[in-house]
C-alpha positions in Angstrom: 0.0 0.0 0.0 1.7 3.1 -0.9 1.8 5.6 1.4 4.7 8.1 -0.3 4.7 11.3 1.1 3.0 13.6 -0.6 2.1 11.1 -2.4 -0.3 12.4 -5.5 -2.6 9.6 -5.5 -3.5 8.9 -1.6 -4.6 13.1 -2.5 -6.9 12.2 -5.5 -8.3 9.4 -3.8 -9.2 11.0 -0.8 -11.0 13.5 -2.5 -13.1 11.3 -5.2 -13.8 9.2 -2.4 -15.2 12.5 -0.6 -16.8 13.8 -3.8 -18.6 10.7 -4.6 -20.5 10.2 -1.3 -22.2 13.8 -1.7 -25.3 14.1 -4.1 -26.1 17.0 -6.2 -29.2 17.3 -4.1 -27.6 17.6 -0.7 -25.5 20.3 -2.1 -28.4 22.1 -3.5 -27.4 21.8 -7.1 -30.1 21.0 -10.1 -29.5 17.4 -11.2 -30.8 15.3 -13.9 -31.0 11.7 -15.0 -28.2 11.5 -16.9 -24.8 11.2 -14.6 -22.1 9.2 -15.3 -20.3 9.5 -11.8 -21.6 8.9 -8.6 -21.6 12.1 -6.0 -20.8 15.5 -7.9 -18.3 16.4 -10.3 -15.2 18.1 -10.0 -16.8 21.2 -11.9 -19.5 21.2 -9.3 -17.2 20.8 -6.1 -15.1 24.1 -8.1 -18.1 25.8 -8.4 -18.7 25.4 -4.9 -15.5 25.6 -3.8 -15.6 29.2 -5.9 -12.2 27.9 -7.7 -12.0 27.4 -11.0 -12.8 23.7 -12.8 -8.9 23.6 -14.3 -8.0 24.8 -10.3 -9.8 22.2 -9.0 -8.7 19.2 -11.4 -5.5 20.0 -10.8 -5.7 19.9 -7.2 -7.4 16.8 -7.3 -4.6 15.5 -9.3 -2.6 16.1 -6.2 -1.1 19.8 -6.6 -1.5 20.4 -3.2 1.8 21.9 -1.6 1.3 25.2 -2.5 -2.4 25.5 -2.0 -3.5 28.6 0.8 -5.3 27.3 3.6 -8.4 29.8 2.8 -8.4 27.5 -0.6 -8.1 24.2 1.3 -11.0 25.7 3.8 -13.6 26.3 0.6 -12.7 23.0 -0.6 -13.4 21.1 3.0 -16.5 23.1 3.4 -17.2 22.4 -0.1 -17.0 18.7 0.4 -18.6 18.5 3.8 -15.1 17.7 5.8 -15.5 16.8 9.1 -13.3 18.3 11.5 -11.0 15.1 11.2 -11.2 14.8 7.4 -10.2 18.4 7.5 -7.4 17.5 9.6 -6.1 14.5 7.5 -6.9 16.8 4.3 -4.5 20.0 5.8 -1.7 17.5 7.3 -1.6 15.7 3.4 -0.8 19.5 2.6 1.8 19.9 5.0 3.8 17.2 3.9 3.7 18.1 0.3 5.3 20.9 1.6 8.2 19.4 3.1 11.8 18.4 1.6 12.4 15.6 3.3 10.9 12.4 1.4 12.6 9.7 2.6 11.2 7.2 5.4 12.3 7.1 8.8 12.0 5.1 11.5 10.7 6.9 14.5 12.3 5.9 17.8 9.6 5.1 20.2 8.8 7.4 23.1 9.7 6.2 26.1 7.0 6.0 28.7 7.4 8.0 32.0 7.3 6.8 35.0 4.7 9.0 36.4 2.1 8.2 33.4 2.5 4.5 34.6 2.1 5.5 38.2 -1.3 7.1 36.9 -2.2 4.1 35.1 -1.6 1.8 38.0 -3.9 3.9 40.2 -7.3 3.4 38.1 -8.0 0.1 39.3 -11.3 0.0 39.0 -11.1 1.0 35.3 -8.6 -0.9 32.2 -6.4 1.6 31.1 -3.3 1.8 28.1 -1.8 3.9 26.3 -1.4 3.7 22.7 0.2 5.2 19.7 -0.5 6.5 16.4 0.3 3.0 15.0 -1.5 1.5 17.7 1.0 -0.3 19.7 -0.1 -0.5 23.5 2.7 0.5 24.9 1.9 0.5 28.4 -1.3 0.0 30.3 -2.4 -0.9 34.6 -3.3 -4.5 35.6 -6.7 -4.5 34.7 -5.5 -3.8 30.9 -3.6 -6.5 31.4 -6.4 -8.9 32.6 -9.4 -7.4 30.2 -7.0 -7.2 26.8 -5.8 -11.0 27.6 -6.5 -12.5 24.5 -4.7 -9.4 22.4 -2.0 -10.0 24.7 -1.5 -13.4 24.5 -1.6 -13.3 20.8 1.0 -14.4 18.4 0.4 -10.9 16.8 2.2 -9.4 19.8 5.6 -8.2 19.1 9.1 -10.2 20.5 8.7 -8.2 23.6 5.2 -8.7 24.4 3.5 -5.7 23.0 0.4 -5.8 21.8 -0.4 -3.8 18.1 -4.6 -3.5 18.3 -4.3 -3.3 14.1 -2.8 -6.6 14.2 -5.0 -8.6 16.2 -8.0 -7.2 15.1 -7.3 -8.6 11.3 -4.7 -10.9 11.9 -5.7 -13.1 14.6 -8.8 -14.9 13.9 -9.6 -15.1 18.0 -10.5 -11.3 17.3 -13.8 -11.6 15.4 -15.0 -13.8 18.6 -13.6 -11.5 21.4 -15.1 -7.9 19.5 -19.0 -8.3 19.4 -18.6 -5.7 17.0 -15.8 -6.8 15.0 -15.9 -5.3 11.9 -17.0 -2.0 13.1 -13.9 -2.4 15.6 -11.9 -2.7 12.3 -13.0 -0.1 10.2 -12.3 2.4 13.0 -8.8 0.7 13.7 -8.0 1.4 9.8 -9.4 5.1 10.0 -7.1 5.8 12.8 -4.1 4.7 11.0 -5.5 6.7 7.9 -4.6 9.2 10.0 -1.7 8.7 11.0 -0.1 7.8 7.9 -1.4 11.6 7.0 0.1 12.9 10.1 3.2 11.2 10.0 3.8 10.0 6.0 7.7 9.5 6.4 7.0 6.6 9.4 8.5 3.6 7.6 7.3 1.3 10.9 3.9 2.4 9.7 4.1 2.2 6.1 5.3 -1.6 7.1 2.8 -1.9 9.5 0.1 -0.9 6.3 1.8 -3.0 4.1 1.8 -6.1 6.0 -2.1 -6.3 6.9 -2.7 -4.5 3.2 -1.4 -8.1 2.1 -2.6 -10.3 5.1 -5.6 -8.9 5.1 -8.8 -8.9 3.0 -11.0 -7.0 5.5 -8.0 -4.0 6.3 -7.9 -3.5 2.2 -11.4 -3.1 2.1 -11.4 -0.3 5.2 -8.3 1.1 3.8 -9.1 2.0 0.1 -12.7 3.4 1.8 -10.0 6.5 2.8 -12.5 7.0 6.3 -10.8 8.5 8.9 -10.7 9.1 12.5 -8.6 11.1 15.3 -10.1 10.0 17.9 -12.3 6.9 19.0 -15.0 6.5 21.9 -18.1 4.9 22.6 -19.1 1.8 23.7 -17.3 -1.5 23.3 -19.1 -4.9 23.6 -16.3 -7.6 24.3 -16.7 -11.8 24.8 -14.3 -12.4 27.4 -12.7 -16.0 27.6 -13.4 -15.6 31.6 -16.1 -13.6 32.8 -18.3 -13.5 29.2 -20.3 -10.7 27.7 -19.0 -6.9 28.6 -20.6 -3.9 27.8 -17.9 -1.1 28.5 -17.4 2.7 27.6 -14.4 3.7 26.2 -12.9 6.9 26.3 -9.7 8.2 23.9 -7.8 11.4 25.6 -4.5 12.9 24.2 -1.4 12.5 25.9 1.2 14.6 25.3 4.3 13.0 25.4 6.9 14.3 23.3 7.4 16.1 20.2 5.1 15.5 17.6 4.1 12.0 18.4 0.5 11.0 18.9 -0.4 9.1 22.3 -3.9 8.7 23.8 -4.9 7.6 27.5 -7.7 4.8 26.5 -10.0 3.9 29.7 -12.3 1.1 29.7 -15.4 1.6 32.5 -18.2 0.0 33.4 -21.9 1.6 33.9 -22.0 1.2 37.9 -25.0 -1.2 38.8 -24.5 -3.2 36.0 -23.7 -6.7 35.5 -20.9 -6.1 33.4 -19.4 -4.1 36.3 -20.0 -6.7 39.0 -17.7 -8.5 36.1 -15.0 -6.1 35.5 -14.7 -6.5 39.6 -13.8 -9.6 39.4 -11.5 -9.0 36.7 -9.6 -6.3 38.5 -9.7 -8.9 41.7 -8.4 -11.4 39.5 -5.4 -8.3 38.0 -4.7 -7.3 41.4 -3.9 -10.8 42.8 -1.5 -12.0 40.0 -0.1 -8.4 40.3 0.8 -9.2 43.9 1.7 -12.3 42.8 3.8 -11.1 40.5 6.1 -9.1 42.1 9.3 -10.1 44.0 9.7 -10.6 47.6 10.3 -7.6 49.8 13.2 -7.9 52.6 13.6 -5.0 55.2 
């Protein structure tokens, strides 16, 4: 899956994949029978965009660097953006911008020790955090314990970390363990949409896309849909191998780490009176034993 950066094509894609979901109608245009493409044309989306249709073709064609942001406003407006389609469209922008066009591997951001500290305190709630290429790079017991079957997986890397892309559409175990599975995957793809628009020059991501672009039937599927997301909450419904059916909100907050790099605090709770949070007790019962377990003998 090619994700050069600034690459020309991920640009035209995004935007006929934008163009074609939005009907004359909904823009407020006059239609008629007779349309060979689905959604509006590019002279419609210039007229809207109050560009010019040769303006328009050409940034569709991926002649992006240079564009002003007012111009890159009328044509997200134009298109009905949301906020993190805008995002994805301005950061594919930026990087046309830049010299630098060779791949890099980023060195991973060290976790500090205070963030585990806070993670270890919620123990009535699964936290992690994760990256922009969705590595769980750290997380409290109760992560540990809820997340066991991610964990465990063969997807997880040499040291034991856990990549949520990977086991969601490598490891078959996923589609019994996510109620919701393939809504759990289409989000898990949008997020690294946008990453890879974020940070184009990460060659651990482009790997990363290029090994479940080939492993994967369901990824390619989510991936050529160009959807994507910054952010992803709501309610998770999970089948867990030891206390069954959980119905659990999520909630996704930044974490500002360092630099540029994109980390998010992800929380698991449960609605109090619930049965799923008499079961997440006895999960987090279960996490803090083998965490006491776990840890070496203490001599004064």
């Amino acid at each position: 899956m090619d994700l050069q950066p600034g690459n020309r094509g991920e640009i035209r894609d995004f935007l006929v994949s934008r163009r074609a979901r939005i009907t004359p109608a909904q823009a407020g245009l006059p239609t008629s029978a007779r349309r060979r493409v689905p959604g509006l044309r590019r002279e419609e989306v210039a007229v809207l965009a109050g560009v010019s249709t040769e303006w328009y073709t050409r940034l569709e064609k991926g002649h992006i660097g240079g564009v002003s942001e007012d111009v890159l406003d009328a044509v997200a407006r134009a298109l009905r953006l949301d906020d993190d389609e805008r995002t994805y469209l301005f950061d594919l922008a930026r990087s046309s911008r830049q010299q630098s066009r060779t791949p890099s591997r980023r060195r991973d951001v060290e976790i500090p020790a205070r963030v585990q500290w806070l993670l270890d305190s919620m123990t009535m709630s699964s936290a992690f955090v994760r990256n922009g290429r969705t590595d769980v790079v750290a997380g409290n017991p109760l992560a540990r314990a809820l997340l066991a079957p991610m964990f465990d997986s063969a997807t997880a890397d040499r040291r034991g970390r856990p990549n949520l892309a990977r086991y969601i559409f490598l490891d078959p175990g996923a589609q019994d363990f996510f109620v919701d599975w393939d809504a759990a995957g289409a989000a898990t793809a949008a997020l690294l949409r946008a990453e890879a628009g974020h940070e184009p020059r990460d060659r651990a991501l482009r790997e990363l896309v290029g090994e479940l672009s080939t492993l994967s039937p369901e990824f390619r599927g989510h991936w050529a849909a160009h959807d994507v997301l910054m952010r992803h909450d709501g309610v998770k419904r999970l089948r867990h191998p030891e206390v069954g059916h959980l119905d659990l909100t999520f909630q996704s907050l930044d974490l500002p780490l360092s630099g540029r790099a994109v980390h998010d605090l992800i929380i698991y709770t449960a609605e109090p009176g619930t049965a799923s949070e008499d079961r997440l007790k006895l999960l987090a019962s279960w996490a803090a034993t083998r965490s006491r377990t776990a840890e070496p003998t203490r001599h004064t």
